[in-house]
N, C-alpha and C positions, 0 to 999 in steps of 0.2 A: 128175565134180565140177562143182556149180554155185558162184553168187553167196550162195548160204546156207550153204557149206560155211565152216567156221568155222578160223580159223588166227590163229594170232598164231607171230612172229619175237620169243622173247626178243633183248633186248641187255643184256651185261652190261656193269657198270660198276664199277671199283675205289674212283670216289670219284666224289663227285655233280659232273657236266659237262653241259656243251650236246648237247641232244634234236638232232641232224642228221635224225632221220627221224622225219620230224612225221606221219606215218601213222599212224591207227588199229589195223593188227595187227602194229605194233612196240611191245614192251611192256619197259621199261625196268628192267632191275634189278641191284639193289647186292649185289656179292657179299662175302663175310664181313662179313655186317651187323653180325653175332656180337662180330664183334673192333675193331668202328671206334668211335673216344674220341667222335667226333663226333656230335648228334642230326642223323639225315637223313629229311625227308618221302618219301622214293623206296623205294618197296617191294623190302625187302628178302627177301634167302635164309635169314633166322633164324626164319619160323615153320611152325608144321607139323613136318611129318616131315623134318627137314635136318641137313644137314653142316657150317654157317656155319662153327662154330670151326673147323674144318680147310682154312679153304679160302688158309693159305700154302702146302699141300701140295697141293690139288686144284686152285688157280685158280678160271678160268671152273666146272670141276666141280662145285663148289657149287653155280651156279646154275643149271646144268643137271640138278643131283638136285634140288632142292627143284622146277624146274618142274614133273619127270616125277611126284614125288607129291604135289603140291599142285596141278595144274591139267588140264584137261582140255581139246583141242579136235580136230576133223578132220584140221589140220597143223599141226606142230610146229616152231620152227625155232633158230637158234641163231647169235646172231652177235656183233659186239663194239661198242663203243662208238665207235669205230674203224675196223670192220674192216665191210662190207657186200657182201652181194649185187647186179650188175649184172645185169640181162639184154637191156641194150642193145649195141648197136656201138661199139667202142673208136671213139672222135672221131679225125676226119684228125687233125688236131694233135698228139693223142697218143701216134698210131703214129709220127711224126716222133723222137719221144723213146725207141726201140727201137731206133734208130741209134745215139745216145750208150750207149746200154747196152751195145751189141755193144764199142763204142771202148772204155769204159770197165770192159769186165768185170763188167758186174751185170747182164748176159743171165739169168743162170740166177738170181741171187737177187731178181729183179722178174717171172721171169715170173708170168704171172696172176694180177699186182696192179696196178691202175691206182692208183700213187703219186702223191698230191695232196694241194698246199694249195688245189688252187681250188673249200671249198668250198661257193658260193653256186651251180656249177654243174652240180659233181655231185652233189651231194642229190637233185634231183629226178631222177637217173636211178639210184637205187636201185630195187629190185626191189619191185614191188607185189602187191597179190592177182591182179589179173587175170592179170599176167602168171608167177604164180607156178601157178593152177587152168591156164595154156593150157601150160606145161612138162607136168603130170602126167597129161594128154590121152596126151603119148607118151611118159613115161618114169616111172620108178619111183620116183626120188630125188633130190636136188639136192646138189650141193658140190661146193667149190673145186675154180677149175684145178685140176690138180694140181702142186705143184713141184717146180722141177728142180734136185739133187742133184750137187756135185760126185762126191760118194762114194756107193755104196749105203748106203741106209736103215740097214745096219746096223753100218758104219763111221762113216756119220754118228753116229752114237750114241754108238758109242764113244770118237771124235772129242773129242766136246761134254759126256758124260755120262757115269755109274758102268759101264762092262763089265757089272758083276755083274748088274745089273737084266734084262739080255736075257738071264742063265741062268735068272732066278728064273723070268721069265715063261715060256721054255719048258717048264720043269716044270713049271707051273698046267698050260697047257695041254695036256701029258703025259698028265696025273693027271685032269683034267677036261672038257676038252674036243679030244680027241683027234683027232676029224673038222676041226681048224680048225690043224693043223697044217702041213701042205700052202700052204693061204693064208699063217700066219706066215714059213714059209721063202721062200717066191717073196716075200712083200713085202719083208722083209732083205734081197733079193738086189738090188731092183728098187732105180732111181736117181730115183723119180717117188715122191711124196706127197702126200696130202690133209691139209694142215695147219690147225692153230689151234681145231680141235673143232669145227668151223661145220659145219651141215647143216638140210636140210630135206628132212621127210619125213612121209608119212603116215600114221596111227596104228596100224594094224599091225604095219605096217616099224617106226617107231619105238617103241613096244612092245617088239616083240622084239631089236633091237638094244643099246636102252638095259638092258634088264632082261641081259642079256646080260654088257655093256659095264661095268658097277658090277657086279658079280658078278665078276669077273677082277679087278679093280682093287682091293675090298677085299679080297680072297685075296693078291693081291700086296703089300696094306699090310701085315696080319698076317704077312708072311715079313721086312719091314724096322725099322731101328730111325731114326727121325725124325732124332735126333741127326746121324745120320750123314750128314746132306742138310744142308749151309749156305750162305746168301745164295740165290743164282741157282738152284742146286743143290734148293734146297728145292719146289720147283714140281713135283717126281718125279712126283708122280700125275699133274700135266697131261700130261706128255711121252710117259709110258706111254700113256694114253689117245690120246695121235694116231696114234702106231704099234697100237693096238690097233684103231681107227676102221677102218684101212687093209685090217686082216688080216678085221676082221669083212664089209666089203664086198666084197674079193675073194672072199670066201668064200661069200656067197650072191649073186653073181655077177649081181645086177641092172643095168637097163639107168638111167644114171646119168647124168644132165647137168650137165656142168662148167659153172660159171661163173665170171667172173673177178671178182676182190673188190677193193672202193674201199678204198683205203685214208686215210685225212685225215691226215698227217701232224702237222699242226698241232693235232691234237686230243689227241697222246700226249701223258703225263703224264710229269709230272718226277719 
């Protein structure tokens, strides 16, 4: 891959906020454009071939289906308003701040997040093109740390979320894609995850991932009824998709570089 290979990093956005990554192949968009009262100039997930209206059910998913068929480039990537790609060194200062986590018991729910308001100075260490073509030199794919899990992947779930949903999905998988079973059960077992849908990847790989990834999820929508999903609860398609991320990567077993993600703290919305 050269300087002409073409890539843009969607970011998605729930309601129109501040551009932190003022780069060229960060490409800005509002998801359920569908369903917002307000007029917004920031290209939205409502044209083309899309899922806007659905997206209390799918999240960021919206805009990551309307990108795969509505846009085209070399690298594809996927992140949050929020939430970004590093591929610099965690700053001395901020490994100071892995000490109060240990005291304070948010080791495991901050690993591979650099939490911050500070930022005027990490903007500019989010992840760029150059150093996004010098990763894919050695490695196949990019995302998150992965996180660390008081309970396995599939206690957490249960934990936080409907039981029933981890039977429906082993039945898709049963019935349809059988070879990716093996991955499913090791990643429920496993106390590590790749969260929040974020990835970058190259058009093959993402290709067949994505085409993959929406294929199980709307087989899984057709076995539930919406209703049954309220307030928090209603995001079910996103949360499926981070456990499905997991099992789709395990399972073609690429060589994968973690990175850890900024997070702006100051930029969540109310």
């Amino acid at each position: 891959m050269n300087q002409k290979t073409s890539i843009l990093l969607y970011t998605y956005f729930y309601k129109e906020g501040p551009l932190v990554a003022n780069n060229p192949i960060y490409k800005p968009v509002l998801v359920g454009k569908k369903l917002q009262e307000t007029y917004s100039m920031m290209i939205g997930d409502d044209t083309g071939d899309n899922i806007s209206d659905k997206n209390k059910y799918y999240s960021e998913l919206t805009g990551i289906y309307w990108a795969w068929k509505n846009t085209a480039q070399d690298i594809t990537g996927s992140c949050h308003y929020r939430r970004f790609f590093t591929a610099m060194p965690v700053p001395f200062f901020y490994k100071l701040r892995y000490s109060y986590y240990w005291l304070a018991g948010l080791y495991k729910k901050r690993y591979g997040l650099i939490y911050t308001a500070n930022t005027a100075f990490f903007a500019s260490r989010i992840i760029d093109k150059n150093q996004v073509l010098d990763i894919f030199n050695t490695y196949d794919a990019i995302l998150p740390q992965s996180r660390k899990l008081k309970y396995s992947v599939e206690t957490h779930y249960k934990r936080y979320h409907n039981a029933n949903d981890l039977k429906i999905l082993a039945s898709i998988l049963d019935q349809y894609y059988p070879d990716y079973k093996d991955a499913f059960n090791s990643v429920l077992k496993q106390k590590r995850m790749y969260a929040n849908n974020m990835f970058i990847l190259p058009q093959n790989l993402y290709e067949s991932f994505i085409e993959w990834w929406f294929d199980v999820l709307f087989k899984f929508e057709s076995h539930i009824e919406f209703d049954n999903y309220t307030g928090y609860q209603q995001r079910v398609l996103g949360f499926i998709a981070e456990r499905l991320l997991n099992v789709w990567f395990r399972h073609a077993n690429l060589k994968i570089k973690e990175l850890p993600i900024i997070y702006f703290k100051k930029l969540k919305y109310d």
